[in-house]
Residue, then its C-alpha position, 0 to 999 in steps of 0.5 A: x450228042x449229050x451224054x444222057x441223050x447217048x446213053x437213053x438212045x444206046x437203050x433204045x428209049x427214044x422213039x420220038x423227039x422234038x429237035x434232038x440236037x436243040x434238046x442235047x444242047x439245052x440239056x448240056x447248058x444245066x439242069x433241067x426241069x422235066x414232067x411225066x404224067x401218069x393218070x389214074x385210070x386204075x389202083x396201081x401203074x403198070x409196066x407202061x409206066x414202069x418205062x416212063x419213070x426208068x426213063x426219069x431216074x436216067x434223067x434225074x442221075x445226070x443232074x435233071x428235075x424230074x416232075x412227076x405229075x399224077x392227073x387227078x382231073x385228066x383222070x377225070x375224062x381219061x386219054x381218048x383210045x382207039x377201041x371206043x369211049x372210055x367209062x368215066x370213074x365217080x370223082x371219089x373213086x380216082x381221088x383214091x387212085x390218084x393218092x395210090x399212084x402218088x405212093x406207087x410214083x415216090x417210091x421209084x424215085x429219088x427226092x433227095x438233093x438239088x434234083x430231088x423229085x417234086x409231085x404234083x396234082x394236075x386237079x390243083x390248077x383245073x378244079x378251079x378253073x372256070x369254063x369261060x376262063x379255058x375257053x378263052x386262055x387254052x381252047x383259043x390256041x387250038x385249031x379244031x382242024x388239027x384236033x380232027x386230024x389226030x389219028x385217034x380222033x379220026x378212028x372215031x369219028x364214025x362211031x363218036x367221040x364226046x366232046x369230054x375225050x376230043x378235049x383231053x389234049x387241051x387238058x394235057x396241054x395246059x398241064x404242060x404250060x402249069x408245069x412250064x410257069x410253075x416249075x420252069x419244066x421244058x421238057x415232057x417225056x411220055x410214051x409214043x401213043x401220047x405223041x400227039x398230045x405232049x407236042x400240042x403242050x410244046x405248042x401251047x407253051x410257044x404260042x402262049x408264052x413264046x417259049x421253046x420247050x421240048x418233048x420225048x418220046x418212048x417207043x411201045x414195048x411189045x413182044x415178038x407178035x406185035x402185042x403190048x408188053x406187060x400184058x399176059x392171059x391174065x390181063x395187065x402186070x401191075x406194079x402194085x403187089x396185091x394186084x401182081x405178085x413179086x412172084x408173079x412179076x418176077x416169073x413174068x420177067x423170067x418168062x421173057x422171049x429169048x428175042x426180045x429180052x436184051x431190048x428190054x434189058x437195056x431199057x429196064x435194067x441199071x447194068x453199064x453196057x459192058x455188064x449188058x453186053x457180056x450178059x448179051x454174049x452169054x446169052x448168045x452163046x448158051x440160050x438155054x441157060x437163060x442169063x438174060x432172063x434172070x438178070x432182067x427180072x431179078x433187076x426189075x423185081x428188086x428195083x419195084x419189090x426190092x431185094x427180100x421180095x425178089x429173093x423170097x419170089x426166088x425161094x417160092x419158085x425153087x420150093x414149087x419145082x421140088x429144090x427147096x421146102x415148101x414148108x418154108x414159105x411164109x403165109x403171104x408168099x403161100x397165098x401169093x403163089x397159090x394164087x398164080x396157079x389158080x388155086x381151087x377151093x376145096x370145102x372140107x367137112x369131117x373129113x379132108x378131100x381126097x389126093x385124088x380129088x386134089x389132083x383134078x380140083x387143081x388142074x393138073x390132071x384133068x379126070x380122076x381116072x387121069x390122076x390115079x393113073x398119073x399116081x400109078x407111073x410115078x407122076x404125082x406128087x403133093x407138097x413134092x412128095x411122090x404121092x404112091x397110093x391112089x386112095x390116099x387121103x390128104x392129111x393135116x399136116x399137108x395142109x401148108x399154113x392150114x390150108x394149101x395144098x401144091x400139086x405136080x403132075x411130073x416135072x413142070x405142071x403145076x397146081x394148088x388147091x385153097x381147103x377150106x376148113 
């Protein structure tokens, strides 16, 4: 097999394929242009995406040209999904997005070299477009029994679908075709949920150009129940920091299911399989000191955050848990993590709040009779100090940067209050 199909199949990322040996031998007879979408449903990509441009770098390091496509008018209609129509964003709202993704995306891969990457606009070729002019060039390569047989069209079939989402796949398709005549790009990955969409693209380019192009497929990661990866309780881990802290993303990958973490290990980290395979063995051997977990998230934090963020995530961890000072933590960081603990607001007038009042306001307790009781058997604790005196009143200097307050109910229930001064 061709190395980098050997490698990508080793870490698990090829859940679909067009002919692999036709690919392998393609891939081994030079470099190859290759696309992968990302459309602007939202401010930021998140850990779905995360896998499709991990998979690109690969490519890229083995000498491929990588084409990242940002779907300024895909995004426009939005991928038909299972659950019901999709809301349809205002133009200028996904031209936003669209620019936002293009930072997100050029940041996660090299543009450097005979191979650096190349951005483009699916909105450069389609606003133009004429309906007439699609019709006849695109929608006549399509059979309207095949569309009807894609699982997510049958799935609405009862309830509805618009003509706009049971038209995406021509959209992509042509995408695909643009790409194909423009940059000499064979080869789509995608993940596995876009299966039918990337091979009506290989498709279009045979039936129109009488070409043979290829596609690849990766699989969706979920955890160990079955649910998608990279969605927590609090709703989708997004690459974007103002949406999804580094602290936030780091804990999210340290939290990781002992499982199933070595599977995304091998998808999400750059380590070599003997790196890999030792950290596999480590992990086997002691569980609990969680290896895995901490080499997955400070590899995938440092490659989206970088290498400050990452250690400043790590600082304002040990800092809440009591190993190192909280008074050391910039604003920023402050604000971050208050944040991800859920941080009350508390108005102060001439006075500031009580320490118990703080307690209940943060949630580490549930009832002011709680909290005095929790002071009374040494549980309490602001800022990581013990707190002793059950009418203790908080004092400026507890208010971190002039304004947060960290509370702890013994070892690991942790909270924070936001006073407003």
């Amino acid at each position: 097999m061709n190395a980098v199909l050997d490698e990508l199949t080793w870490r698990g990322f090829i859940a679909h394929s067009t002919d692999l040996d036709a690919l392998a031998a393609h891939l081994d007879a030079g470099p190859a242009g290759f696309y992968v979408g990302f459309d602007p449903t939202a401010p930021s990509i998140h850990m779905g995406n995360l896998v499709q441009l991990v998979l690109a770098r690969h490519l890229q390091a083995a000498g491929h040209r990588p084409h990242l496509l940002v779907g300024g008018s895909t995004g426009l209609i939005g991928d038909p999904k299972a659950a019901g129509e999709r809301v349809m964003n205002p133009a200028e709202l996904v031209a936003e997005w669209a620019e936002k993704i293009r930072g997100q995306v050029s940041g996660l891969i090299g543009f450097d070299g005979d191979n650096g990457a190349t951005i483009v606009n699916n909105y450069d070729w389609t606003a133009q477009l004429s309906t007439l002019d699609f019709l006849r060039d695109v929608g006549k390569h399509f059979s309207v029994n095949r569309m009807l047989d894609r699982e997510v069209v049958r799935s609405r079939l009862e309830s509805g679908i618009s003509y706009s989402e049971f038209s995406y796949v021509l959209l992509q398709s042509l995408d695909y075709r643009e790409l194909f005549r423009r940059h000499g790009v064979t080869l789509q990955t995608g993940g596995s949920d876009q299966w039918g969409n990337i091979t009506a693209g290989v498709e279009l380019i045979r039936r129109s150009e009488g070409a043979r192009v290829h596609a690849l497929a990766t699989p969706l990661l979920t955890k160990a129940d079955g649910t998608k990866f990279g969605k927590t309780e609090q709703g989708t881990v997004w690459l974007d920091p103002d949406m999804t802290s580094p602290y936030a993303f780091h804990q999210f990958f340290l939290n990781a299911e002992d499982s199933q973490v070595m599977g995304y290990l091998k998808i999400f980290s750059p380590r070599s399989r003997e790196e890999i395979g030792d950290i596999g063995r480590q992990q086997a051997e002691k569980p609990f000191l969680r290896v895995a977990q901490r080499a997955l998230a400070d590899d995938v934090t440092d490659l989206v955050h970088g290498r400050e963020n990452r250690v400043a995530a790590e600082r304002a961890a040990s800092a809440i848990f009591g190993r190192s000072e909280l008074s050391e933590l910039n604003a920023g960081v402050l604000a971050a993590v208050s944040r991800e603990l859920g941080a009350q607001e508390m108005a102060a007038g001439g006075e500031l709040p009580s320490v118990v009042d703080a307690l209940v306001a943060s949630g580490v307790v549930a009832s002011k009779s709680a909290a005095r009781r929790a002071i009374a058997e040494g549980g309490a604790y602001v800022n990581n100090a013990k707190v002793s005196d059950p009418d203790a009143v908080l004092a400026p200097e507890d208010l971190l940067q002039g304004r947060y307050v960290i509370t702890r109910r013994g070892k690991k229930t942790v909270g924070a209050v936001d006073v407003l001064r």
